[in-house]
N, C-alpha and C positions, 0 to 999 in steps of 0.2 A: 858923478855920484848919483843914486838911485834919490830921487826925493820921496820913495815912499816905498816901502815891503813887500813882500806879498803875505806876513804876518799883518801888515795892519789894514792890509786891504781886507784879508778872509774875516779879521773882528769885524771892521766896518760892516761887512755884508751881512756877515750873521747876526748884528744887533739893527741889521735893516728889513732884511728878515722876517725875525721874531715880531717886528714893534708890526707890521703889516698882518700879519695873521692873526695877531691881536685885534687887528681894525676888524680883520674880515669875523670873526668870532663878536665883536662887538656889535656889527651891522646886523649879522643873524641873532642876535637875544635880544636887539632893539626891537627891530622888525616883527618878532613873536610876539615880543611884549604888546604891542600897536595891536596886532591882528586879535590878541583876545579884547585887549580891553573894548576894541571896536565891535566886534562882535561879542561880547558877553556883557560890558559895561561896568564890570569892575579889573580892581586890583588881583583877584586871586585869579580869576579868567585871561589874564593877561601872565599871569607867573605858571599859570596850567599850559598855555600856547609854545611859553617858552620853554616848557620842560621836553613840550611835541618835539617844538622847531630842534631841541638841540639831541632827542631820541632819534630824529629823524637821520642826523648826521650821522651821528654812530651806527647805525645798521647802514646806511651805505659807506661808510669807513671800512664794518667788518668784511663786507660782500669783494669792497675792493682791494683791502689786505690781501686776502687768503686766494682770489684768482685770479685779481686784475693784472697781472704780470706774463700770465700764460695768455690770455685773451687779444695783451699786445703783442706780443710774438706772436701767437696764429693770425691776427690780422694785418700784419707787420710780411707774413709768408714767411718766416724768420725758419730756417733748418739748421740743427745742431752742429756743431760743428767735427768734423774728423781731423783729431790731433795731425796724425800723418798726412793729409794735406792739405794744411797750412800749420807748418811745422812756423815761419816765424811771427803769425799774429801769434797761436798761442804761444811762446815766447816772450813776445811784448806783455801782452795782455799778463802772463806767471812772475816777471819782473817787477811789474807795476804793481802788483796786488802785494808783492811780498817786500815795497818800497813804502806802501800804505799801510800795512799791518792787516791786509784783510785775507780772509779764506778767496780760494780761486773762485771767480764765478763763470759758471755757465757759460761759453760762448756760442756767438750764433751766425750765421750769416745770411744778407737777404740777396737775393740775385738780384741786381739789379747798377747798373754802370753809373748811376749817381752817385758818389761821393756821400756818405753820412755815416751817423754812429749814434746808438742809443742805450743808456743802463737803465734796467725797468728792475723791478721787487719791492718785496718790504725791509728788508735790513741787509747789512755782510753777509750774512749765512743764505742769504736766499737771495740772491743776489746774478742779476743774468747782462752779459752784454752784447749787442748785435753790430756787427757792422755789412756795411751795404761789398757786394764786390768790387764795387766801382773804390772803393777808398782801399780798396786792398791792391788794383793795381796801378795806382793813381800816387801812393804816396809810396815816399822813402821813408826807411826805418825812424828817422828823427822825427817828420812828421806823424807816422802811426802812433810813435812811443808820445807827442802832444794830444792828439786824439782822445786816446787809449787812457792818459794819464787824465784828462779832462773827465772821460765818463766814469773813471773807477774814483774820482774825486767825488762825483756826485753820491759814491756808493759809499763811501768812508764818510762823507757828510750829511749823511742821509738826507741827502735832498729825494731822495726814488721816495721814503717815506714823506717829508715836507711837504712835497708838491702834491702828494698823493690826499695829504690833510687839506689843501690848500683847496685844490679842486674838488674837493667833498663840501669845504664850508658853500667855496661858488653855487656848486649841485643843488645844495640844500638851499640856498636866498631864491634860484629860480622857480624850484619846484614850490615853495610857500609864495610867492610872487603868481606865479600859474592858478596854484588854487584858489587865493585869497580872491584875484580878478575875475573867475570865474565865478565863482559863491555870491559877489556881489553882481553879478551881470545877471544872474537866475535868481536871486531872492533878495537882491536889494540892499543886502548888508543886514539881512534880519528885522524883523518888529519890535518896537519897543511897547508895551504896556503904557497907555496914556500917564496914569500913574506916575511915572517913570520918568516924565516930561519935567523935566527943573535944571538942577544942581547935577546928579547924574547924568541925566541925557543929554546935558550938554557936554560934560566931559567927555560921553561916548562917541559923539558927534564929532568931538575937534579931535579924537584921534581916531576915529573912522575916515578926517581926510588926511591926519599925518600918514595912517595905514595906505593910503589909494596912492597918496603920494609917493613914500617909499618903493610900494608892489611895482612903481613904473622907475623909478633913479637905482634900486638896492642893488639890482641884477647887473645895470649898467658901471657904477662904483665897486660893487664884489668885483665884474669881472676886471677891469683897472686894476683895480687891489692885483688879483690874478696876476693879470703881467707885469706890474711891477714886483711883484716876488720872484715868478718867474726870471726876468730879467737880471735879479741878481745875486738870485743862485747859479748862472750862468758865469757869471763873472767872479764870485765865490771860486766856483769849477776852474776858472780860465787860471786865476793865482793860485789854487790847490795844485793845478798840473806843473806849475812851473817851482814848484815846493817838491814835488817829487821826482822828475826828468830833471832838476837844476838847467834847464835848457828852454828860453820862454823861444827861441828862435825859431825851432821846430815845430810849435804850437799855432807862432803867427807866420808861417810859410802853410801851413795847414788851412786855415783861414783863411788867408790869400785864394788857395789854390780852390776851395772849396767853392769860393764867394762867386769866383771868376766861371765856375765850371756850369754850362747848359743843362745839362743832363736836368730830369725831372723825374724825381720821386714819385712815382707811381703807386707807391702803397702805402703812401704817407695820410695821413687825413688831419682835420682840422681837430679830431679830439685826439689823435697822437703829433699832432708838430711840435708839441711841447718837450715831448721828450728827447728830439735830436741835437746833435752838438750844431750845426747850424738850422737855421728855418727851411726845411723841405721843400715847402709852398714858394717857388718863387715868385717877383712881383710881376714876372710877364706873363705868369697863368692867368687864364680865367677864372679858377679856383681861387685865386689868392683876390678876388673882388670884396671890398666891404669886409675884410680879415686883416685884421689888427697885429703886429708882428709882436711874436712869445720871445723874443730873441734880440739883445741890445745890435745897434747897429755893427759891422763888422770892423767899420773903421776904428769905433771904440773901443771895442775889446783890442786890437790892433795897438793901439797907442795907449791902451792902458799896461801892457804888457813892456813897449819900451818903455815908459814911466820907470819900471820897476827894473830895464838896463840904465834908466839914464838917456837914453837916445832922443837924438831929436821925433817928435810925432810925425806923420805920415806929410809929404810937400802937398802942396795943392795937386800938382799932376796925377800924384796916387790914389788922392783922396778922391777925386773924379774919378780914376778909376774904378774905383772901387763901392763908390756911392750907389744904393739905389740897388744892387744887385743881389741883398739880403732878403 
């Protein structure tokens, strides 16, 4: 018997989720909070910074709603697809959507003999998915249909929007981090009015070093936050696929084959590897140097999927195999 669902793994995830993007929205109205009151010296200069910090988000929110989906596809090299040939992705892909409840989305393909797959938009209705050549001839139908069922999970769970909020809060602690450190490198963090020397300017003072403090840990902690959201909306995805294929086999043959496969993603970057069903960047690249992986290890996802047959986890022989290739 299974000791655990893939109903109660997608709750677990999504109440793992949610409480992390809470953090990262908490990080950035602390941080504002800091940045005025250290710069201006009161309360209302510090709730004025955080009205900035959290304006700031939303206009790169809007910017990345309404075109960031087109901008990954063209840097992605992503070309639309022709129904008539590839009669059985779209296939897989018309199944899937209509086992999820979504409108058809977009397909795309990248030329390219690595193995991967990626949903980018803002909701169902605007919704696009790519996969690379190399996954199209590399896998058999049960595998595409785990793939397939993974990214269109992501689109029914709106994780394409989540990650999309997620990586905006990140954008916004760096870019208030950047400035705050610059502003005090060329003017010192302001003058204060001798006057002003007491009760106030000491409070301005001890969060003028909470602020310095932050500007150097919030960007490094946001980005954490980052992938541990990332990480399990991934796995979110991995139990959504096996909820809609009723097939987790095809998913971790998928995985398997992916993890094992050389080939190197050429058009992948380190501000799109988030979006692939595995991590593009391998770790024998020189790219992947000082790059933190968006992506739970393989062998996990792997043995979390038998979890949910029941099966014994991966033997040690596999798990060597398998280590280290994410």
């Amino acid at each position: 018997m299974a000791s655990e669902t893939f109903y109660s793994q997608i709750a677990t995830n999504k109440r793992q989720s949610i409480l992390l993007a809470v953090i990262l929205g908490l990080i950035l109205g602390v941080f504002g909070f800091s940045i005025g009151i250290a710069l201006g010296g009161s309360a209302s200069t510090g709730v004025i910074a955080t009205l900035i910090a959290v304006g700031l988000a939303v206009l790169l929110s809007l910017g990345s709603y309404f075109g960031g989906d087109q901008l990954v596809l063209a840097t992605s090299k992503a070309r639309e697809v022709d129904p008539a040939a590839a009669p059985q992705l779209m296939n897989v892909v018309q199944e899937i959507a209509i086992a999820a409840n979504i409108p058809m989305p977009k397909v795309y393909v990248i030329d390219d003999s690595a193995p991967n797959a990626f949903a980018t938009g803002r909701d169902p209705q605007h919704a696009s998915v790519a996969v690379t050549s190399g996954l199209l001839e590399k896998m058999d139908r049960e595998e595409l249909q785990g793939v397939l069922g993974h990214e269109l999970s992501h689109v029914r769970n709106y994780d394409i929007r989540f990650t999309l909020l997620v990586g905006v809060l990140v954008g916004s602690v760096a870019l208030l981090s950047d400035f705050f450190l610059r502003y005090t490198f060329w003017f010192g963090g302001g003058r204060r009015d001798d006057r002003e020397e007491g009760g106030g300017g000491g409070i301005q003072a001890v969060f003028m070093i909470v602020a310095l403090i932050m500007a150097v840990l919030a960007p490094i902690a946001s980005s954490l936050v980052q992938l541990a959201v990332s990480r399990q909306r991934e796995y979110l995805a991995d139990a959504s696929s096996v909820e809609l294929t009723r097939n987790p086999h095809g998913l971790e043959r998928a995985l398997a084959t992916i993890a094992s496969d050389k080939e190197v993603l050429e058009v992948a970057s380190r501000a799109t590897q988030h979006l692939y069903f595995t991590n593009p960047i391998k770790k024998f690249e020189a790219r992947s140097a000082g790059l933190m992986s968006t992506h739970p290890p393989i062998v996990d996802r792997i043995n979390r999927l038998r979890e949910l047959t029941g099966e014994a986890p991966l033997d040690p022989a596999e798990t060597q195999a398998l280590s280290g290739l994410d």
